[in-house]
N, C-alpha and C positions, 0 to 999 in steps of 0.2 A: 572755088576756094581750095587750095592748096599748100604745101608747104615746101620753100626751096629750102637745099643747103649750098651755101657756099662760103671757103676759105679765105678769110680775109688776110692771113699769111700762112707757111709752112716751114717750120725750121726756123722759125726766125729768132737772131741773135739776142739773145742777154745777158749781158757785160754781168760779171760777177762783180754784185754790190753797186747795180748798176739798176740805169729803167731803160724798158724797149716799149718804143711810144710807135701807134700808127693809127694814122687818121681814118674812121668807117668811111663808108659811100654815103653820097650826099643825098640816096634816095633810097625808099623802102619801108614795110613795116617789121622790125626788127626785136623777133620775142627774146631771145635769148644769144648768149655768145658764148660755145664752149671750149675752154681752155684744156690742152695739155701740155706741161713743162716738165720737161725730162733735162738730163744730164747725167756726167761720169764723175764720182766722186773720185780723192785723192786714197789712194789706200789705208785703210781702217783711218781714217781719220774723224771718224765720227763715234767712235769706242765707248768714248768716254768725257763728252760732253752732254750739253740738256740739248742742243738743240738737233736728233738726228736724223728728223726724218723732211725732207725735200719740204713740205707745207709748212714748215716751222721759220722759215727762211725768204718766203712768200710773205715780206712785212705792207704791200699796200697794190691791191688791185683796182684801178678808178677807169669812168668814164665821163668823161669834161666835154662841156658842150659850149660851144660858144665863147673858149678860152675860161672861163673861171665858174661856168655853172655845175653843182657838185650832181652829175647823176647816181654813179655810185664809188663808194670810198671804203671799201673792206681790204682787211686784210686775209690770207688763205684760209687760215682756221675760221674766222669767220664765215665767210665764204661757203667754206664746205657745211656750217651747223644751215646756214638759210636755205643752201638747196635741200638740205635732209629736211627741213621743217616743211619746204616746198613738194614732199614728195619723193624726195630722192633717198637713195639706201646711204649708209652708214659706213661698209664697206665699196669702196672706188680705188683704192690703191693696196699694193702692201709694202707696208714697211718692214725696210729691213735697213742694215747698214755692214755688210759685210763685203770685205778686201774693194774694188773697185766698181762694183756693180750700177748699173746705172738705176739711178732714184728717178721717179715718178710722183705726178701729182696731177687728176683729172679732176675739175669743177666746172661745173655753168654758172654763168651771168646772168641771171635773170629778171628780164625787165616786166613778167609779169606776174600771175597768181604763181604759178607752175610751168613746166617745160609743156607746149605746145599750147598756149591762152590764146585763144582767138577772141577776149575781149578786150584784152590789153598791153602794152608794148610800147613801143621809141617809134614813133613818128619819125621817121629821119629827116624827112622834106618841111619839118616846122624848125630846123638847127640849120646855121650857118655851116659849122663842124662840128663833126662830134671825136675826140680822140680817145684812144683805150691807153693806157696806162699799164705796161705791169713792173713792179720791184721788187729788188730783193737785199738781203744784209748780209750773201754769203760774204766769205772772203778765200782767196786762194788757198787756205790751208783746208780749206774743204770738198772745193770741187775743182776740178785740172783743166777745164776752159770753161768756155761762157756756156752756159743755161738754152738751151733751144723752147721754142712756144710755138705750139697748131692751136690758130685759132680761128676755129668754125661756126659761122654766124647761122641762124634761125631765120628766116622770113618768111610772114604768114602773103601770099599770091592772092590775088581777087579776090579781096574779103569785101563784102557789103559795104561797110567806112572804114574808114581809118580806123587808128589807133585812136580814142581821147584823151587817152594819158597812160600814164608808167607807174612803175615802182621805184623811187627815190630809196636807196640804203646806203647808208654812211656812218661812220664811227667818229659819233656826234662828240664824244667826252672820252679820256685818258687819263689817266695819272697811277701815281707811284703810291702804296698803301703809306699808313702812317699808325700807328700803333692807335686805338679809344679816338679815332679820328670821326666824326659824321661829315658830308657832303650835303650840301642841300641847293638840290640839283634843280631847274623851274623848264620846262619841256618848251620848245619854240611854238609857237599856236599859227605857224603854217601850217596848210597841208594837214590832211585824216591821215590819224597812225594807225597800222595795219598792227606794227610789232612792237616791243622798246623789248631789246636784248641786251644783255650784258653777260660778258667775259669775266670770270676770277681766275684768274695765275696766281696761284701763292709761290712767295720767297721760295729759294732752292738753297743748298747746301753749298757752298764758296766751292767748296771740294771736289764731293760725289755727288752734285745737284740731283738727290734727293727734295721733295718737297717739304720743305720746315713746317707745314701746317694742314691742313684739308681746306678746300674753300672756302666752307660756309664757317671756317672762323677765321677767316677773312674779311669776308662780307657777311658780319654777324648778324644786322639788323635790315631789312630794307621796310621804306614804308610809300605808301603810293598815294598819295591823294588828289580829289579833286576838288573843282571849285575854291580853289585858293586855303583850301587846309579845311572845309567844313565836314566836305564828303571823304573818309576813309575808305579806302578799297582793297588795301595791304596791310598787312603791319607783320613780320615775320623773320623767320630765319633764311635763308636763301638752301637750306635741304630741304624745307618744307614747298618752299617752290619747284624744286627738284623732280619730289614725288607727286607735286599735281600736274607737271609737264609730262612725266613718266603714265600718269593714267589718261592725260586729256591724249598725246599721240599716239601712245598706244602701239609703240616700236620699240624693240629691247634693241638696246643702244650695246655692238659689240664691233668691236676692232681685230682687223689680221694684224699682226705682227712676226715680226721674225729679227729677233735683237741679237749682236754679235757682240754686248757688252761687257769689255772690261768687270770683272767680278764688285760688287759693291756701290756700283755708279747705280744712277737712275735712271730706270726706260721710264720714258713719259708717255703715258701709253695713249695719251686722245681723249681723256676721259678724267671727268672731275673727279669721279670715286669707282676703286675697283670691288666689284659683289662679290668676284668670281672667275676663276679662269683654267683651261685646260692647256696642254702643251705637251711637244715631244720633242726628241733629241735631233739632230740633222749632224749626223758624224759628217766630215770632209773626207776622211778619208776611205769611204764605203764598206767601212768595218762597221759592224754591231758596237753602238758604245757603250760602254760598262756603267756609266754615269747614268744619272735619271735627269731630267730638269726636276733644277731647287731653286725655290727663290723664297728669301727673305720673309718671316711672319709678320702677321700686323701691317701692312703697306696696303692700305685700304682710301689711298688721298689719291693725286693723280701719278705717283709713281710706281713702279715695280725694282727689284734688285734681287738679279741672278746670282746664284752660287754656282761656282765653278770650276769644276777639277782642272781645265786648260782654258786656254780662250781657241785653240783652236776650233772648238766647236761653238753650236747655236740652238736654240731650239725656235722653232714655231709657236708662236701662239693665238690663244683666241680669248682676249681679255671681255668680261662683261661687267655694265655696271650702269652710271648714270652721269648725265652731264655730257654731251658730247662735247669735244673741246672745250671744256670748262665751261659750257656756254647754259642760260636760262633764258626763259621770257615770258612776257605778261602778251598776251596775245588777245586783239580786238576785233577777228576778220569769222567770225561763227559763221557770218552770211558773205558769201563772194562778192554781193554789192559794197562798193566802199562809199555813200552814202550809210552805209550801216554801222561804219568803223568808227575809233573815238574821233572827236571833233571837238579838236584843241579850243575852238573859238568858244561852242556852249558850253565846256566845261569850266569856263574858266579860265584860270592859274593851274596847271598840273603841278605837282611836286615829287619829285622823285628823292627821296632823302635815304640815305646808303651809309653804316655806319659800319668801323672797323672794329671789332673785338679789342678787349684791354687788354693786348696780351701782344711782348713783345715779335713773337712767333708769327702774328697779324701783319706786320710793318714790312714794308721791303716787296709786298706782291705788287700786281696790275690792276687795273679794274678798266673794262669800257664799258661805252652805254653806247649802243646802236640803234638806230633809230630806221626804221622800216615805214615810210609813206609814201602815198600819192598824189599823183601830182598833172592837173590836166594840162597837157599840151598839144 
């Protein structure tokens, strides 16, 4: 038993605001698929908007089997929190956004526990096809041609059986906040849930997309129940779920950056809420700068905002805190066997009920619900 690599393309094109679709091999046991997409931005064109770093822009990464069967349905930020949950680090790229440089974004696909599972994975030889998906929402005032993707698949070679099954993840639920709003969300009872994740983006500033809110008064309330509302298993704020993520993973959650921001606008830095952060200057022009990095007090939601004596300069930084990509989750997998995981059927009716804060500030954010299962094939 062994493990191959091979590239299932190189360079291959993506139409800005576009998808670049290609079909796997019709044989194989296939743990994972690692993506990188690069390109050349427009100069400084990303200053002084929210969205400015390359994963932000990464709106739907899928693998479809069989024409309409969902294997997986995430989007980049997502993406990146399940591989970190999976094992992976926190730090994969840096962001920056200065004069034309080329932006980056590395993630795996992962169709099993973690990168290299030898008990689970994509049976390729049980699919008719299976196609990759990836897209994006730039548009030309951002980046000055199409988007390039390396993407490098995983196969476990002479493994004892097969694969019996995968990991299904898809971004089951969507929508737009709404001020005192509740959701009363009912879980699909296919398939043992490994994860149920959810994303909070709060509302931004029309302007200087600043963040209008912190998350967790966004998603003020959450409550989880089982067995059709008898059994309680949550009932909280979503920072309280924060800080048991924070001690159950037991990884300080910290981001590179290097922002070339317009004075006043907002760096979004990756992160629900910032603790903490250090930082130095990057003069361009190889002179000692007289400035110091300043940013903005109180900015503890997921934005930052630099002060600024020019713009021609930048600083680096290393922001810490919690929430990676705004992301949370209720996690079922204590034991690697997914017999052990929840199992929608004995529980029940799940209920996921998600309530918005009374408070105008609340309305206008995102919310998803991602759903992480297996699935024998």
């Amino acid at each position: 038993m062994y493990w191959r690599r091979e590239y299932l393309r190189k360079s291959a094109s993506l139409a800005i605001g576009g998808t670049w679709r290609e079909d796997l091999p019709d044989h194989g046991q296939l743990s994972a698929i690692m993506l990188h997409i690069h390109g050349g931005a427009v100069n400084d064109s990303m200053v002084a908007i929210k969205k400015w770093r390359l994963i932000d822009y990464i709106d739907k990464i899928e693998l479809i089997g069989d024409g309409s069967e969902v294997i997986a349905s995430v989007s980049g930020q997502v993406a990146k929190y399940l591989a970190w949950l999976s094992g992976g680090p926190a730090i994969t790229d840096k962001y920056f956004n200065y004069a034309t440089s080329t932006r980056r974004f590395h993630v795996p696909i992962l169709l099993g526990r973690k990168m290299f599972d030898t008990g689970m994975g994509l049976n390729l030889e049980r699919w008719s096809n299976v196609e990759l998906k990836v897209s994006n929402d730039a548009a030309a005032a951002q980046f000055s041609s199409a988007l390039a993707v390396d993407a490098l698949m995983y196969f476990l070679e002479d493994p004892p059986t097969p694969f019996p099954g995968y990991l299904r993840t898809e971004e089951w639920r969507k929508w737009t906040t709404v001020q005192d709003e509740t959701k009363y969300l009912e879980l699909p009872s296919q398939y043992p849930i490994r994860r149920i994740v959810m994303q909070v983006i709060p509302d931004d500033d029309d302007t200087y997309h600043t963040a209008d809110t912190t998350p967790y008064n966004v998603l003020y309330n959450i409550e989880l129940n089982f067995k059709t509302g008898v059994l309680k298993v949550w009932d909280g704020n979503l920072r309280d779920l924060w800080y048991e993520n924070a001690f159950d993973i037991g990884k300080d959650v910290i981001q590179a950056l290097e922002p070339y921001h317009t004075q006043d606008y907002g760096i979004w830095t990756g992160l629900g809420q910032t603790l903490g952060m250090g930082a130095a200057r990057i003069p361009h022009d190889g002179i000692q700068d007289t400035a110091t990095p300043s940013f903005s007090p109180g900015e503890d939601s997921s934005t930052q905002k630099r002060m600024t004596d020019t713009d021609a300069d930048q600083e680096t930084m290393l922001v810490a805190g919690l929430a990676l990509e705004n992301c949370a989750h209720f996690r079922f997998d204590r034991l690697d066997d997914p017999l052990t995981w929840l199992d929608p059927r004995a529980m029940g009716s799940i209920q996921l009920n998600m309530k918005t804060r009374d408070a105008s500030s609340a309305a206008g954010g995102v919310i998803r619900v991602i759903l992480d299962r297996y699935v024998t094939r």
